[in-house]
C-alpha positions as CSV (number, residue, x, y, z in Angstrom):
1,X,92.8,116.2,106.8
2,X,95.5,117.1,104.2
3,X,95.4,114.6,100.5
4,X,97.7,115.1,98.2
5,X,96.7,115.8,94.4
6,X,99.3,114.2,91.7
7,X,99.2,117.6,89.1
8,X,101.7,117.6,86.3
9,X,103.7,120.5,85.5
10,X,102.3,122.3,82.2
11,X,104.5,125.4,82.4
12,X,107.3,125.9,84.7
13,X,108.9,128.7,86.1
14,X,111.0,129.8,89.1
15,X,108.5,130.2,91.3
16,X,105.5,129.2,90.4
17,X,104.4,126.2,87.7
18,X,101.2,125.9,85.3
19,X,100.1,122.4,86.8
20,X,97.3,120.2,85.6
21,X,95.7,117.0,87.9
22,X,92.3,115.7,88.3
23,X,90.6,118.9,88.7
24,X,92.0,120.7,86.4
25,X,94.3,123.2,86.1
26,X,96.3,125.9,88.7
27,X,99.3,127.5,89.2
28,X,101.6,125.9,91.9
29,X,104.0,127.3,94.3
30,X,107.3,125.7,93.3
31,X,109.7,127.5,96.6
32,X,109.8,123.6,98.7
33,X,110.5,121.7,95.0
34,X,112.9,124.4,93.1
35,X,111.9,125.5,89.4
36,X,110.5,122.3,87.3
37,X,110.0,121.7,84.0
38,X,107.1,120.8,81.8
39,X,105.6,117.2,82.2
40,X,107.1,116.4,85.3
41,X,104.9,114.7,88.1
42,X,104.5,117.2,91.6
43,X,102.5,116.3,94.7
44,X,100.8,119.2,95.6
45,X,98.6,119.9,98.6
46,X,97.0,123.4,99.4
47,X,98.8,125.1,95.9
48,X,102.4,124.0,97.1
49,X,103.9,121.5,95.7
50,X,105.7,119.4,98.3
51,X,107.6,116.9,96.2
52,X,108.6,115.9,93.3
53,X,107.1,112.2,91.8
54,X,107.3,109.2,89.6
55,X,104.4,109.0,86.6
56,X,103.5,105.5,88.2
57,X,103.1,106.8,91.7
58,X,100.7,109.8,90.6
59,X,98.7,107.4,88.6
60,X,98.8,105.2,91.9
61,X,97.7,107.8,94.2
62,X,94.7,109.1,91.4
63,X,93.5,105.8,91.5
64,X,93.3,106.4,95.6
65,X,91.3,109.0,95.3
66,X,89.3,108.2,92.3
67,X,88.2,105.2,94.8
68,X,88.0,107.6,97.4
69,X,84.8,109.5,95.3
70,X,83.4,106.7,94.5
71,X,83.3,105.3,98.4
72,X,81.8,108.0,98.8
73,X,78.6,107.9,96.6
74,X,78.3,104.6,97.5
75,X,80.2,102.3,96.0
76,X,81.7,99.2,97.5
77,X,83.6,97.8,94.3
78,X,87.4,99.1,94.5
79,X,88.9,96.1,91.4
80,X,88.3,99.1,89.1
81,X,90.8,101.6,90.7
82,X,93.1,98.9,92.8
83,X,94.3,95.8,89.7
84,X,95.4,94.1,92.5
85,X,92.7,93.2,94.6
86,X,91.4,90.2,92.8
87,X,94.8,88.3,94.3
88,X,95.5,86.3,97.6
89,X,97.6,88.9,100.2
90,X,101.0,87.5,100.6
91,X,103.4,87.8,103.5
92,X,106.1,89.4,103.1
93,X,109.2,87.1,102.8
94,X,110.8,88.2,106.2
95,X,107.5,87.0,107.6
96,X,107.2,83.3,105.5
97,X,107.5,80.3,107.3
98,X,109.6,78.3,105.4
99,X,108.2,74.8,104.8
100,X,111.0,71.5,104.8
């Protein structure tokens, strides 16, 4: 199994970009994304970067896999990593009965 790690681009340059993430820092191959510039967001798996993405959907997936390490030592509690868990699901609209 493949998970992408969120790391944010330090250093560009044509080829390759300084990147920092979660486990600090590496240089990334930048050939499938083009050159990027510093502080922009890459999803990187296996030293490539893969895509470029928003600030809010690397800090979406760390969560995932901050949860992810802590499932694995043992912990059950996810309300730390996912804000909202404490809610009721809801159905999407498409899928709401609507009441007369």
């Amino acid at each position: 199994m493949c998970l992408g790690i969120p790391m944010q681009v330090v250093a560009g340059g044509d080829f390759s970009a300084r990147c920092r993430g979660r486990d600090g820092q590496a240089d990334i191959d930048l050939l499938l994304v083009g050159p990027q510039p510093a502080g922009v967001w890459l999803l990187t798996f296996l030293g490539t970067a893969r895509e470029v993405i928003p600030a809010a959907r690397a800090a979406a997936i760390d969560a995932a896999l901050a949860a992810l390490a802590s499932a694995g030592q043992g912990n059950t509690d996810f309300t730390a990593f996912f804000a909202d868990l404490d809610r009721e699901p809801q159905l999407p609209a498409f899928l709401r009965k609507e009441t007369p």
